[in-house]
KEKE-3310 file (N, C-alpha, C; in steps of 0.2 Angstrom, whole numbers, plus 5000, padded with zeros to 4 digits):
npx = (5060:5051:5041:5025:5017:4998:4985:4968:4951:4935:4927:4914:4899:4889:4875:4868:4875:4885:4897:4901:4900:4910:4919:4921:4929:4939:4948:4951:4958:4970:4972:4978:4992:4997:5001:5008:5017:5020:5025:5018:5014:5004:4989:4972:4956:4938:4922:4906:4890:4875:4869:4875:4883:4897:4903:4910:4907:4916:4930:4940:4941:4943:4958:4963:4964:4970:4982:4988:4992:5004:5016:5024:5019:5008:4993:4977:4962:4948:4936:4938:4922:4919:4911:4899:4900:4906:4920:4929:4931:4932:4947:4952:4954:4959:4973:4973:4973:4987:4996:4994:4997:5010:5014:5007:4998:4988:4976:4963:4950:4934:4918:4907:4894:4883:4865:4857:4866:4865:4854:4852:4859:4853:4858:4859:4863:4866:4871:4885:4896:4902:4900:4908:4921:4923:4924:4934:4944:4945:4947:4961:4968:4966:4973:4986:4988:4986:4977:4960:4950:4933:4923:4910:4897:4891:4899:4904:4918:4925:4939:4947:4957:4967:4970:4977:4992:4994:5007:5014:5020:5016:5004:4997:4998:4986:4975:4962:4946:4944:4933:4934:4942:4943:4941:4951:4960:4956:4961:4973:4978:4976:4985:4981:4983:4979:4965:4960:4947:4946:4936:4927:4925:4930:4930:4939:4955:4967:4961:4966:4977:4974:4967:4978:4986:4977:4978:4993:4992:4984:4991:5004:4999:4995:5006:5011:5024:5028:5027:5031:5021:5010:4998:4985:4979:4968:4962:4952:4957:4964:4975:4982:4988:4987:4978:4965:4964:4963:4951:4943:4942:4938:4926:4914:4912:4916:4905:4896:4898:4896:4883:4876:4881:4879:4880:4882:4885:4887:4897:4898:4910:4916:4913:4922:4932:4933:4934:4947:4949:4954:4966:4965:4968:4981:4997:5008:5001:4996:5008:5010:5000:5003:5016:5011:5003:5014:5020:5008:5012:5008:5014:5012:5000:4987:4978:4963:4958:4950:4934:4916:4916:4926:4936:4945:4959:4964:4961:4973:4984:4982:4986:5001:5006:5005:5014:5025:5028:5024:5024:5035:5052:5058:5054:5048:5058:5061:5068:5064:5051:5049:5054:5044:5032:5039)
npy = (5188:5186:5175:5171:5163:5160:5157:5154:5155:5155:5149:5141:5133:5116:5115:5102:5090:5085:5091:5102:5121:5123:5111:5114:5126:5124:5117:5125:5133:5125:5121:5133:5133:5122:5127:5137:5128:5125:5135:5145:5161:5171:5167:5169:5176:5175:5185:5184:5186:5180:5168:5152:5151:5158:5155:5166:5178:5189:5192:5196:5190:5178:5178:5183:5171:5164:5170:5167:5154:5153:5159:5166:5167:5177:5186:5189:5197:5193:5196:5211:5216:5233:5242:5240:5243:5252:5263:5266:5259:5246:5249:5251:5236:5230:5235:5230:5214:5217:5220:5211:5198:5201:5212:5205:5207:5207:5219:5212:5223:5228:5232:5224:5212:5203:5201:5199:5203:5215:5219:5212:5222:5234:5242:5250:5244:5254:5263:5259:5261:5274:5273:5264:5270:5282:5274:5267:5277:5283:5273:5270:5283:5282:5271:5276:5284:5296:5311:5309:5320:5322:5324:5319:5312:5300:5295:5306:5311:5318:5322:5311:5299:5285:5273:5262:5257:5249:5238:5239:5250:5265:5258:5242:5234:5233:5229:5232:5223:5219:5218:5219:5222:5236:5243:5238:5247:5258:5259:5254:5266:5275:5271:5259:5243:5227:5217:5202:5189:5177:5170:5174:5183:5185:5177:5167:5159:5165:5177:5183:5187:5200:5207:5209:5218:5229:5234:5238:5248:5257:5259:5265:5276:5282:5287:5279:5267:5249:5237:5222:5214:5219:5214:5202:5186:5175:5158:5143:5129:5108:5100:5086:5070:5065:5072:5064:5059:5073:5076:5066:5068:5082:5087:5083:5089:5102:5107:5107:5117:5129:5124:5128:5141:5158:5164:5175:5169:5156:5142:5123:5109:5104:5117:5125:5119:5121:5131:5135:5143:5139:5130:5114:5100:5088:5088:5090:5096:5107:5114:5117:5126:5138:5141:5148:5159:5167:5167:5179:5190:5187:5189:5184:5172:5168:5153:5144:5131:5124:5118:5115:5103:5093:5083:5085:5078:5077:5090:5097:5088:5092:5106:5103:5097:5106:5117:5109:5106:5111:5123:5139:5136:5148:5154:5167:5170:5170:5182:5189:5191:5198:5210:5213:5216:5225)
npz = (4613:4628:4631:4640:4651:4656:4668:4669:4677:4675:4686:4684:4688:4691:4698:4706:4701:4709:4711:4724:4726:4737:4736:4722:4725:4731:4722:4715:4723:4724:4712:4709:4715:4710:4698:4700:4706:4691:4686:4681:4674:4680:4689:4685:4690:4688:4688:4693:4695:4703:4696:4692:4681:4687:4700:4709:4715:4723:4717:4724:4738:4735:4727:4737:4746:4740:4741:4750:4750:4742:4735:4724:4712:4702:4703:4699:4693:4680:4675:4686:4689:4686:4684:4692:4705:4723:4718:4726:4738:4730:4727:4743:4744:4734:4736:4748:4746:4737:4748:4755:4744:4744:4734:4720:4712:4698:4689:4677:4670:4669:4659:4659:4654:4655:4652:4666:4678:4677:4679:4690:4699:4694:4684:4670:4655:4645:4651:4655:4651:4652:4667:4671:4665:4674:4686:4686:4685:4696:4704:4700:4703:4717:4720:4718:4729:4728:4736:4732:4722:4715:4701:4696:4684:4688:4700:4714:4722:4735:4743:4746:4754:4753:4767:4766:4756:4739:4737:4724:4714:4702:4704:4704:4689:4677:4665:4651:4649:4633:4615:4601:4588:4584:4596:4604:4596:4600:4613:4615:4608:4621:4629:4636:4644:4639:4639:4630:4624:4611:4606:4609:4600:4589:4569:4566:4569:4564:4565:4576:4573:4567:4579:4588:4579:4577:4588:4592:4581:4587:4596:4593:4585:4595:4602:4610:4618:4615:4625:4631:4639:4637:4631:4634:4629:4628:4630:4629:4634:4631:4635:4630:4628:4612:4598:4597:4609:4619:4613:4619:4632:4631:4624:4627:4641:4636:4629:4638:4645:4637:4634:4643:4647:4649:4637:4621:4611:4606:4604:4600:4603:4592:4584:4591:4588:4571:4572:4576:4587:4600:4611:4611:4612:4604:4611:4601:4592:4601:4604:4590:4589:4597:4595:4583:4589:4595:4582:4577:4586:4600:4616:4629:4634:4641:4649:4648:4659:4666:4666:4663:4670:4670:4676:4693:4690:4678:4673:4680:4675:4661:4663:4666:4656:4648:4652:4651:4640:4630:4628:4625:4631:4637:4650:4662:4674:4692:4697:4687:4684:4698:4692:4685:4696:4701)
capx = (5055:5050:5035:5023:5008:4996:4980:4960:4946:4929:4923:4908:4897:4884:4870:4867:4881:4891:4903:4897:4902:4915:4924:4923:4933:4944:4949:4953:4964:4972:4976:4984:4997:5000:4999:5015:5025:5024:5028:5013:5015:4997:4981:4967:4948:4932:4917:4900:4884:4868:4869:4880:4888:4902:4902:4915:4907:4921:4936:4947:4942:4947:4963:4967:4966:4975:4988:4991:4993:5006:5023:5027:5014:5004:4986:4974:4956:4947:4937:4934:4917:4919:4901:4894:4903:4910:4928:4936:4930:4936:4953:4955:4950:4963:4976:4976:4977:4993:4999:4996:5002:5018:5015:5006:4990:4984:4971:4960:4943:4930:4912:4903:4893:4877:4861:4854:4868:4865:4846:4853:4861:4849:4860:4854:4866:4868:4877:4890:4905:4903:4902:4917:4927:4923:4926:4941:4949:4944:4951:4965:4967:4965:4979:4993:4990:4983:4970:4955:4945:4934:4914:4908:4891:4889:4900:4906:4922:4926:4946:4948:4963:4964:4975:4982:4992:4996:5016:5016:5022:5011:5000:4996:4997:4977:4971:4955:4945:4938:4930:4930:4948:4941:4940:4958:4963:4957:4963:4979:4981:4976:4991:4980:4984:4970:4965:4954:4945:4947:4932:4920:4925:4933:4927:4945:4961:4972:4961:4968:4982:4971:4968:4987:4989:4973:4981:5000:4992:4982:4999:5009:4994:4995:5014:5016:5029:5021:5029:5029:5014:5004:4992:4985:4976:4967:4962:4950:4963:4964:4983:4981:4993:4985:4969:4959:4963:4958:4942:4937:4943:4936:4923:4906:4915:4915:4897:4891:4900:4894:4876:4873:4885:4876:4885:4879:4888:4889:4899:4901:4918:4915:4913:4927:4937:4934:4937:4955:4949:4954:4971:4961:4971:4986:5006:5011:4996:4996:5013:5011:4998:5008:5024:5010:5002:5020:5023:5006:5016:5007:5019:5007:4997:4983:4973:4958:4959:4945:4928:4914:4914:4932:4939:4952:4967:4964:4963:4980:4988:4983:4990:5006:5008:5005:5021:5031:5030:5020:5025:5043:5054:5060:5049:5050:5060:5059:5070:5060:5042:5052:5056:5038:5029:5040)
capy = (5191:5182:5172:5172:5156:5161:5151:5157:5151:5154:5146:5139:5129:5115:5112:5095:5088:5083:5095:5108:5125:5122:5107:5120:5132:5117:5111:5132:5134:5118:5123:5141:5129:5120:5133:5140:5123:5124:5143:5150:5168:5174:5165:5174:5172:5180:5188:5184:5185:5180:5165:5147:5156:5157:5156:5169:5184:5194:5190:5199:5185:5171:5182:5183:5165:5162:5175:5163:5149:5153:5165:5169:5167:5185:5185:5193:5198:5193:5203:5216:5222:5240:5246:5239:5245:5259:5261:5266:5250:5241:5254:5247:5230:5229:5236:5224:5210:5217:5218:5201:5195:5203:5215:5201:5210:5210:5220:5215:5227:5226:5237:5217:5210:5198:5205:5197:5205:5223:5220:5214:5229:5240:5247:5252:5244:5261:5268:5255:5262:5281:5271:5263:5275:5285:5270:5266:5284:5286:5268:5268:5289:5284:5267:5277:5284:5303:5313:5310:5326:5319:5329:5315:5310:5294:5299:5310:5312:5323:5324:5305:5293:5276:5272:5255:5260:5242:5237:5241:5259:5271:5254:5237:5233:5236:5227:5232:5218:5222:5210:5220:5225:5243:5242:5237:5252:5263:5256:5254:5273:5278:5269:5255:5236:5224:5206:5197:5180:5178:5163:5179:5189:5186:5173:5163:5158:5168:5182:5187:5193:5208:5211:5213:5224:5235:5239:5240:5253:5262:5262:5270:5284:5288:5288:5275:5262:5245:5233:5214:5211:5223:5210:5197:5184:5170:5152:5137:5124:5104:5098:5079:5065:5066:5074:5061:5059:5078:5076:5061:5072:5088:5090:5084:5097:5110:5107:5106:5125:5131:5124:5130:5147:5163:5166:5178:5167:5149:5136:5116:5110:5104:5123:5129:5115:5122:5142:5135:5144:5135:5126:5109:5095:5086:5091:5093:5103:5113:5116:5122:5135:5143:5144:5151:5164:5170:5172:5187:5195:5185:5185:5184:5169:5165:5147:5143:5124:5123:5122:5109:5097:5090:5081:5088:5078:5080:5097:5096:5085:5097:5111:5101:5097:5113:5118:5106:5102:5114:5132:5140:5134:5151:5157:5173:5168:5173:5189:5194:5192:5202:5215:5213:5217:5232)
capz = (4617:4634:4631:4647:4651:4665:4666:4671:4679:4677:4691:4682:4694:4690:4703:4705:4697:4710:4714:4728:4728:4741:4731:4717:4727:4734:4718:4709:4728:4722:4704:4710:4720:4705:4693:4704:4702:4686:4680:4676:4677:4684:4692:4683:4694:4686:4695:4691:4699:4702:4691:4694:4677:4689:4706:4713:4715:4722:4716:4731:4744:4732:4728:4748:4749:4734:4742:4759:4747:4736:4737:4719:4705:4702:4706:4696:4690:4672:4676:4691:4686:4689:4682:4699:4714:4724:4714:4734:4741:4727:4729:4748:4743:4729:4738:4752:4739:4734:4753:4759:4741:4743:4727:4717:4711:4692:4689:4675:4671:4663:4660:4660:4648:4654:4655:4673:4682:4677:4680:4697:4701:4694:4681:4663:4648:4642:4659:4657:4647:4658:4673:4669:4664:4681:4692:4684:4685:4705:4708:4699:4705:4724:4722:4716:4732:4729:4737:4727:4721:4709:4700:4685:4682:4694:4704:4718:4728:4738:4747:4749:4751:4756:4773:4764:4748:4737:4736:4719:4712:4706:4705:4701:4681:4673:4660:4650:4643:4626:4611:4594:4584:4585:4605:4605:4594:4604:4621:4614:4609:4627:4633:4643:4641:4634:4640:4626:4622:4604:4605:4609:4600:4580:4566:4566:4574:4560:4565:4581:4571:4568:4585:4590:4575:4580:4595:4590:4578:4590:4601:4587:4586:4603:4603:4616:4618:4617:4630:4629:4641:4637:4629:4636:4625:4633:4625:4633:4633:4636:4631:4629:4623:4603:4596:4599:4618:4620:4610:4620:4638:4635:4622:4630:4646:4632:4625:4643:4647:4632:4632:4649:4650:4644:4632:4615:4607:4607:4597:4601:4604:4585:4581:4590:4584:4566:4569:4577:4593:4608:4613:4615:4607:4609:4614:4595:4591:4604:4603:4584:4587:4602:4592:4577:4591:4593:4576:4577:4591:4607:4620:4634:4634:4647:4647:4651:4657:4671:4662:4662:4674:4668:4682:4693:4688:4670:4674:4681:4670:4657:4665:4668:4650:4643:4653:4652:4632:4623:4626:4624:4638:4641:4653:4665:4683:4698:4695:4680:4690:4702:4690:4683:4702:4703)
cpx = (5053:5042:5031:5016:5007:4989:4973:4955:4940:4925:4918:4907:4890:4880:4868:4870:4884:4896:4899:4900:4910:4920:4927:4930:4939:4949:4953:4960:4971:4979:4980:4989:5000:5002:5007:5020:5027:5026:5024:5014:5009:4991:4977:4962:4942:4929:4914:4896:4878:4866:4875:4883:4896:4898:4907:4912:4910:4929:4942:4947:4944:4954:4968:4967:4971:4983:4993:4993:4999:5011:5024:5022:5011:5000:4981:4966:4956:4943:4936:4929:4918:4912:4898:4897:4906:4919:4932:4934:4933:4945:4956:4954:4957:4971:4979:4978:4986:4998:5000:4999:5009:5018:5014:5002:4990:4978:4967:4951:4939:4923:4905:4897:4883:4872:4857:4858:4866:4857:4846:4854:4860:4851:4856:4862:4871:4871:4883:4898:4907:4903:4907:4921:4927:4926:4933:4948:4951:4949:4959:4969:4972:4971:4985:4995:4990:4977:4964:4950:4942:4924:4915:4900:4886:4893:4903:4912:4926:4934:4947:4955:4963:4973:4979:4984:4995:5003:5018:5016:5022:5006:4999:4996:4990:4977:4965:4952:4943:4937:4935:4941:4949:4942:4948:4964:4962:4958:4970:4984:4980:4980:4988:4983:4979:4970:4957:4953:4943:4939:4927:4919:4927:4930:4933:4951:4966:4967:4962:4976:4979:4969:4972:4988:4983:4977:4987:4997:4989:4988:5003:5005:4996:5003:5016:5018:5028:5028:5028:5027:5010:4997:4991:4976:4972:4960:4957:4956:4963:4970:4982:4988:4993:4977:4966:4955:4959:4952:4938:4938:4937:4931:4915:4907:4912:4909:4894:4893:4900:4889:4871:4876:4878:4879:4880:4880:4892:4892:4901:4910:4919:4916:4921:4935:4939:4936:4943:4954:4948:4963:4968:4964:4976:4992:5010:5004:4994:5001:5013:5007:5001:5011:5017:5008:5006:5022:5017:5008:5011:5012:5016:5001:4991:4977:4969:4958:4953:4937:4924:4912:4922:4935:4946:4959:4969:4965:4971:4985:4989:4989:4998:5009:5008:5012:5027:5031:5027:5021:5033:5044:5058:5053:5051:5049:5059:5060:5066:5053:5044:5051:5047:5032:5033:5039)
cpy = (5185:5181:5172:5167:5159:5157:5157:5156:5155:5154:5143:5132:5127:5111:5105:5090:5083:5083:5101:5113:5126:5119:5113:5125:5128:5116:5120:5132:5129:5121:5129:5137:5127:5123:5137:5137:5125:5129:5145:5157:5173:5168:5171:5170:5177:5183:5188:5185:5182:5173:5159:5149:5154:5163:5159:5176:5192:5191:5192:5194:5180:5173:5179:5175:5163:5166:5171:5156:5147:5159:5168:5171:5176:5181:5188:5192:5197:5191:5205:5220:5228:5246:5245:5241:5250:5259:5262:5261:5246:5246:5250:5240:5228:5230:5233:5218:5211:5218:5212:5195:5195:5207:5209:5201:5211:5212:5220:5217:5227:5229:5230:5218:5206:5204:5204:5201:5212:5224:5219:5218:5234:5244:5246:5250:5249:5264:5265:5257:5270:5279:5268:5266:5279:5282:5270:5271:5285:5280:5267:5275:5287:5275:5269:5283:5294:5304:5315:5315:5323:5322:5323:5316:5306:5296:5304:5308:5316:5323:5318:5303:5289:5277:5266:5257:5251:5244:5241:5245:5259:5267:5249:5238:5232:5234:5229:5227:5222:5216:5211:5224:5234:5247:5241:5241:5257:5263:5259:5261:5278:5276:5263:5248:5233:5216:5205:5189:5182:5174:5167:5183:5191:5177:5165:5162:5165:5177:5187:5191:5201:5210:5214:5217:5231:5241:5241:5246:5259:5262:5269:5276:5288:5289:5284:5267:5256:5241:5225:5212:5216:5219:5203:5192:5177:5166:5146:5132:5117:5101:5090:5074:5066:5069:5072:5062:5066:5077:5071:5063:5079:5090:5088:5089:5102:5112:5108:5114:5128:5132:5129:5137:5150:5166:5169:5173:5162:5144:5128:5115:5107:5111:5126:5125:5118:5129:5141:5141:5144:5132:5119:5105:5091:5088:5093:5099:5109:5116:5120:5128:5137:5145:5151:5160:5169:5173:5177:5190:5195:5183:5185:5178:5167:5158:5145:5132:5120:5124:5114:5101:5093:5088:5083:5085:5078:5084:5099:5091:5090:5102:5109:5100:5102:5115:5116:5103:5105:5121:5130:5138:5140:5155:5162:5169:5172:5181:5193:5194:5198:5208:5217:5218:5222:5237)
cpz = (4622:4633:4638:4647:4657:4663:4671:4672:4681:4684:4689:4686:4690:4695:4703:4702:4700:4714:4715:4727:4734:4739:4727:4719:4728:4728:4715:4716:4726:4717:4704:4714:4714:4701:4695:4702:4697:4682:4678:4679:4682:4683:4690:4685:4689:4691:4691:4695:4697:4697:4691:4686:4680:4695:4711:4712:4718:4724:4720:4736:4742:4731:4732:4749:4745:4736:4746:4755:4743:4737:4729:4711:4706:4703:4704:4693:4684:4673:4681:4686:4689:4691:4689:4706:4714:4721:4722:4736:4736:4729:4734:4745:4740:4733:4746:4751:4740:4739:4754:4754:4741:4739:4721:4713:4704:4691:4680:4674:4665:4666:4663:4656:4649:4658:4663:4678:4682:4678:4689:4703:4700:4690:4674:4659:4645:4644:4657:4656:4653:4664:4676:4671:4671:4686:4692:4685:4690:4705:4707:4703:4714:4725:4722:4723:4734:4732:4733:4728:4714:4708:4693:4687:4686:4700:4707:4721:4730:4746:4752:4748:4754:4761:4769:4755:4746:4738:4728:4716:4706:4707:4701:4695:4682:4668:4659:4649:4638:4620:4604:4594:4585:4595:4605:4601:4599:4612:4619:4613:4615:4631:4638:4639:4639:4637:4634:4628:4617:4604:4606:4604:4591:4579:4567:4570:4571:4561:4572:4580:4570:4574:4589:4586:4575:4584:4597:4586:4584:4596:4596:4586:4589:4608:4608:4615:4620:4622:4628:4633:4643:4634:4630:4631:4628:4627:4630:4629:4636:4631:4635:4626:4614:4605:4600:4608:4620:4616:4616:4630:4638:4629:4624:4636:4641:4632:4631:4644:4642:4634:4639:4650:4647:4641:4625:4611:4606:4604:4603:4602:4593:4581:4581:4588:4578:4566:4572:4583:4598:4606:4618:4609:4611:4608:4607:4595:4594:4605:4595:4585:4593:4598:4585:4581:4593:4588:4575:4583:4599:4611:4628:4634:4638:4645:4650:4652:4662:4667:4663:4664:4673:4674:4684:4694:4681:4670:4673:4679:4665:4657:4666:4659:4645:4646:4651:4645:4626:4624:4627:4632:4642:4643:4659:4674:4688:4699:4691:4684:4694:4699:4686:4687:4702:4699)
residu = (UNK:UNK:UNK:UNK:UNK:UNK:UNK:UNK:UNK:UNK:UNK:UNK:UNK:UNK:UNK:UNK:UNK:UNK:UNK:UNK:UNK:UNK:UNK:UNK:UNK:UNK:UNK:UNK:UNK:UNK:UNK:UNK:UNK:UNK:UNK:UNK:UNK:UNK:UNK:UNK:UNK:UNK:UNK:UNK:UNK:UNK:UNK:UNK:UNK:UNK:UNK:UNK:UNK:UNK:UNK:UNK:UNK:UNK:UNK:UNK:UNK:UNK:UNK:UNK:UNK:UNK:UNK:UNK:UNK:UNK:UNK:UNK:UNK:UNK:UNK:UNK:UNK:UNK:UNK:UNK:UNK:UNK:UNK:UNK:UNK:UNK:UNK:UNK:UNK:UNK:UNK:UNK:UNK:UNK:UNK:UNK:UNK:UNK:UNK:UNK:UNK:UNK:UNK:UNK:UNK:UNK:UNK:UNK:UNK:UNK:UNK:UNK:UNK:UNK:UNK:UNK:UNK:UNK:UNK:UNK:UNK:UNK:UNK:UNK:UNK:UNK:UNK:UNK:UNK:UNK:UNK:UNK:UNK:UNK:UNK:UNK:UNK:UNK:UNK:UNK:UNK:UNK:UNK:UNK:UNK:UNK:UNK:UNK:UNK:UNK:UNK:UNK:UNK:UNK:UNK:UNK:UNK:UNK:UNK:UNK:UNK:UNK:UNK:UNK:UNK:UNK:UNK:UNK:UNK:UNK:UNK:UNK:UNK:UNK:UNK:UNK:UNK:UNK:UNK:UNK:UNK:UNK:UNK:UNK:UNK:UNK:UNK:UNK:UNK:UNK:UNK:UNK:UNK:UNK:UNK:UNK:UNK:UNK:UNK:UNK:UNK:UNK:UNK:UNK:UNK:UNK:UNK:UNK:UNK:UNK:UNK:UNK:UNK:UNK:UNK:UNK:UNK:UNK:UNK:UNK:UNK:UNK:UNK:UNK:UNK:UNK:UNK:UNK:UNK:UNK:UNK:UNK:UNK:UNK:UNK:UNK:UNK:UNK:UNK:UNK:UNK:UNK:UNK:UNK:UNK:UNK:UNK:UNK:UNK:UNK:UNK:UNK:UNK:UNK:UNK:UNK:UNK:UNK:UNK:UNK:UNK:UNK:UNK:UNK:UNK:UNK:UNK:UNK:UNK:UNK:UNK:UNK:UNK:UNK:UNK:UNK:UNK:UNK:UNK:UNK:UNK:UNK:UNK:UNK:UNK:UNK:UNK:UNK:UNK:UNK:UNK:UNK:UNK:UNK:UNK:UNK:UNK:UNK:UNK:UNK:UNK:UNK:UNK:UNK:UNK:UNK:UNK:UNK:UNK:UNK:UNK:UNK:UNK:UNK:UNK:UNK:UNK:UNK:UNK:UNK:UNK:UNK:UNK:UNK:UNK:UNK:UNK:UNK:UNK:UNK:UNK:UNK:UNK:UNK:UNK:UNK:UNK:UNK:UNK:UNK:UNK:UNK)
# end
């Protein structure tokens, strides 16, 4: 099976540090350049708000820059908050992406998680999952390039189509996010794909084997035929010469993008060193657990290597050695991307 690395970036930004907002962007434009040389499959951006959390609050115009920068790599959200926006504006939005890429556009989605944004926005917690699902049906509805007639709850549409349809037929690949093994059962039986973070979401490293077997079961329910990147898994990562050298690179980084994220749920690099979830060591070790998260039926990898304040050619070392020594070397070429995009 064709193994697949693509890498993720945050954007997490700290005021007074340093590094402006601008840098920050500078240095992500960068890394999707290089991230190209070295065969990552897809540049994954977030979208936050409200909050130096992460300072990309709409991941289409970082995308389009990253489109004009780069010919081959895919280009994709993790996550499009959907819960907040009009789903046809995101529709056009999306869908020009996937012009000016060439047919480049991964979409993943997600209902979103922190509570400041959704007090932002004015929504209520409890809307989130219905608002969701409606966005996501219209948006995904009005890419494949139908005339939307659409009666929910939130909202309304009424005998729309969008002038600019993406490249890709009947539309971009979709990922959900989801956390919980039960969330990726029932994803799974609905035919959608799944982007996790294990570090959110399970006690241990060996328990993200339960997550892939969730949602292989919930495929098999729902009769449908799993694919080898239907599951995208994603890992904070800093690939080092030995241990040590990563502990002494990236664990006050981690501790600092921990202590300051809003995260539910917080652990030191000390913690996540002991639940074995992260890819933060060095070129044997992170070579043994890729080959281990192959053997639970990971063949989709995403890494997070951008975190923390870490300097950017650490950064870019990392990312250089995570290709070039620590994952399989068969990796999907320009053909297979091709065949991927169509």
């Amino acid at each position: 099976m064709m193994f697949r690395t693509s890498i993720f970036s945050v954007q997490d930004h700290y005021p007074g540090r340093g590094r402006s907002v601008q840098d920050l962007y500078a240095q992500v434009l960068a890394q999707a350049e290089l991230a190209e040389e070295e065969g990552y499959d897809t540049f994954f951006v977030a979208e936050h708000h409200f909050h130096e959390y992460g300072v990309v609050p709409n991941p289409l115009l970082m995308l389009s820059a990253m489109a004009q920068r780069t010919r081959r790599i895919r280009l994709g959200t993790a996550i499009s908050i959907l819960t907040f926006h009009d789903p046809l504006t995101l529709a056009e939005g999306y869908a020009m992406v996937d012009v000016l890429s060439g047919g480049r556009l991964v979409l993943g989605v997600g209902s979103g998680y922190l509570k400041h944004e959704f007090e932002g926005y004015g929504v209520h917690p409890s809307e989130k999952r219905e608002r969701f699902d409606e966005n996501l049906e219209i948006m995904q509805r009005a890419l494949s390039g139908e005339r939307v007639r659409f009666q929910g709850r939130w909202r309304t549409v009424e005998d729309v189509a969008l002038n600019v349809l993406p490249l890709q037929r009947p539309t971009p690949p979709v990922y959900v996010a989801i956390l919980a093994a039960e969330a990726a059962y029932h994803v799974g039986r609905k035919g959608q794909k799944i982007f996790t973070v294990p570090y959110a979401s399970v006690g241990g490293f060996d328990d993200i084997a339960g997550l892939v077997e969730a949602y292989r079961n919930g495929q098999a329910d729902g009769g449908i035929e799993p694919t080898p990147d239907d599951i995208l898994v994603t890992m904070h990562t800093h690939v080092a010469e030995t241990d040590e050298e990563a502990r002494r690179a990236a664990s006050d980084a981690f501790d600092l993008y921990v202590d300051t994220r809003l995260y539910a749920r917080k652990q030191t690099y000390d913690d996540i060193m002991a639940s074995g979830l992260s890819l933060m060591g060095g070129v044997d070790t992170v070579r043994d657990k890729v080959s281990a998260l192959q053997g639970m039926g990971v063949s989709h990898l995403v890494t997070l290597h951008n975190f923390g304040l870490i300097p950017q050619v650490e950064i870019e070392e990392s990312m250089t050695r995570l290709m070039r020594r620590a994952v399989p070397s068969e990796r999907a070429g320009d053909g297979e991307m091709a065949i991927l995009r169509g």
